[in-house]
C-alpha positions in Angstrom: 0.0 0.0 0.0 1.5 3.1 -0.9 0.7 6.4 1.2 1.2 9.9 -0.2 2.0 12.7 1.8 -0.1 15.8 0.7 2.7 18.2 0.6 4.6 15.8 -1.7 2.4 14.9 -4.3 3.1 16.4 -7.9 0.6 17.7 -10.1 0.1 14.4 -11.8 -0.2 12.5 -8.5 -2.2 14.9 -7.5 -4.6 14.1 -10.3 -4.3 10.8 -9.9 -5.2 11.1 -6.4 -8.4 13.4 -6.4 -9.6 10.9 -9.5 -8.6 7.9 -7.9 -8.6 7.1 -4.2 -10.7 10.7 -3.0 -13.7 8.8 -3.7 -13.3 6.5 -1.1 -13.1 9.1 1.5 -16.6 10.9 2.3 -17.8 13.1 4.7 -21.4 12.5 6.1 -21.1 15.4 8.3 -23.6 18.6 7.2 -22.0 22.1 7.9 -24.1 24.3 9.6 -23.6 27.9 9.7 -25.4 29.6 12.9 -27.5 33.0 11.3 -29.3 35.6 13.2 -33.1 35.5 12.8 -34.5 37.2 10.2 -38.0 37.9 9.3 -38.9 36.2 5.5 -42.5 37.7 5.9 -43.2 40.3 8.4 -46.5 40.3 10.9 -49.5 42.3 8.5 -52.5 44.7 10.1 -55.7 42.7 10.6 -59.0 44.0 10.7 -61.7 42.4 12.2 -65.2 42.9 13.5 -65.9 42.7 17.4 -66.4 38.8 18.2 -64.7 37.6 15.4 -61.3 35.6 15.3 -57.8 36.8 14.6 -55.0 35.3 13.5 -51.5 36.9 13.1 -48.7 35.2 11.4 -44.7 35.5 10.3 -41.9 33.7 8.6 -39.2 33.4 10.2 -35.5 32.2 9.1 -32.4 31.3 11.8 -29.9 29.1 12.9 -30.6 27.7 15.8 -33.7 27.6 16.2 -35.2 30.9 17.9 -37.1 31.7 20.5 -40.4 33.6 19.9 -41.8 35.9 22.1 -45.5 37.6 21.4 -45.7 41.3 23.0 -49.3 42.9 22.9 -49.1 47.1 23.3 -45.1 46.4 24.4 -45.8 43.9 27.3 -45.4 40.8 26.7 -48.3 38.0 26.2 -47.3 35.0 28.9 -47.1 31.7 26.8 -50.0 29.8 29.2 -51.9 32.2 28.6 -55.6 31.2 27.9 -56.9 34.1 25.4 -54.5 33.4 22.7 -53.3 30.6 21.1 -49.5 30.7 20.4 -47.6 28.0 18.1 -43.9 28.5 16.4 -42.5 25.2 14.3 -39.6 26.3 13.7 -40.2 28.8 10.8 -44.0 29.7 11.3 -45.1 32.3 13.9 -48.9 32.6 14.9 -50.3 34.2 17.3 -54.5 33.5 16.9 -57.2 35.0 19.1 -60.6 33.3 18.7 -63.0 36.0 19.4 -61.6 39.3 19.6 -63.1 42.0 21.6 -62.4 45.9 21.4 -60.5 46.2 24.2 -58.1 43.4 21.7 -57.1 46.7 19.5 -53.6 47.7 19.5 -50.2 47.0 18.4 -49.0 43.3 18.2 -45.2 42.5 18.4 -43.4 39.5 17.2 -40.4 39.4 19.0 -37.3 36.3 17.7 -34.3 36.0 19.3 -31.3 33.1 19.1 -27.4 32.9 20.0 -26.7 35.1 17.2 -29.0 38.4 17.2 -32.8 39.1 17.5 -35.6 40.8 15.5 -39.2 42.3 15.7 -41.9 42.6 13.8 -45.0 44.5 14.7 -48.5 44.8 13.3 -52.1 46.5 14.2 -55.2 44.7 15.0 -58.1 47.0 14.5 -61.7 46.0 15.6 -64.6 47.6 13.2 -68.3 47.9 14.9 -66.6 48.6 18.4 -69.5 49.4 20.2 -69.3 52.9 21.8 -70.5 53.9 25.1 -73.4 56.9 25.0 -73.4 58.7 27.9 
């Protein structure tokens, strides 16, 4: 068996090399490069009518995996919390309410954030046919 050293081979051993014995050797390893989360589609204003549901939704793109965080008027929305319905797998964001109410309306904040950076993406939800006190 003859072993070349790297360093020594020539030009034509070299060819002979990569076309040759190179085959044998593979790699099953997958390279991974870690990347700050980014948003592929941003959260969008909803309009809705009082009692009907809402759904937000964003794509989102990072490696590792992020973690989401949902912030309603700047404070954020706890994650057992029973009003909303909140689900990430990994590149979809939602945040879904099932009957909104007026008191609902405001600013919605998607907030990602992994080893590398974070990101935000905000949005409106506006309730039409709020019914107005008379006083």
């Amino acid at each position: 068996m003859i072993f070349f050293s790297i360093g020594s081979l020539s030009c034509k051993g070299l060819k002979y090399f990569i076309n040759n014995i190179s085959p044998f050797f593979t790699s099953t390893a997958q390279y991974s490069r870690d990347v700050a989360p980014k948003f592929l589609q941003n959260l969008e204003d909803i309009k809705v009518k009082d009692g009907e549901p809402a759904k937000f939704s964003c794509k989102i793109s990072a490696t590792p995996k992020p973690s989401v965080q949902w912030l309603f008027k700047g404070k954020e929305i706890p994650p057992d919390d029973d009003i909303f319905d909140m689900t990430f797998d990994g590149s979809l964001a939602t945040l879904s309410l099932s009957d909104v109410l007026p008191e609902d309306e405001g600013e919605y904040t998607c907030s990602v954030r992994n080893s590398k950076g974070s990101c935000a993406s905000s949005a409106r939800l506006i309730v039409q046919g709020k019914k107005t006190s008379v006083d």
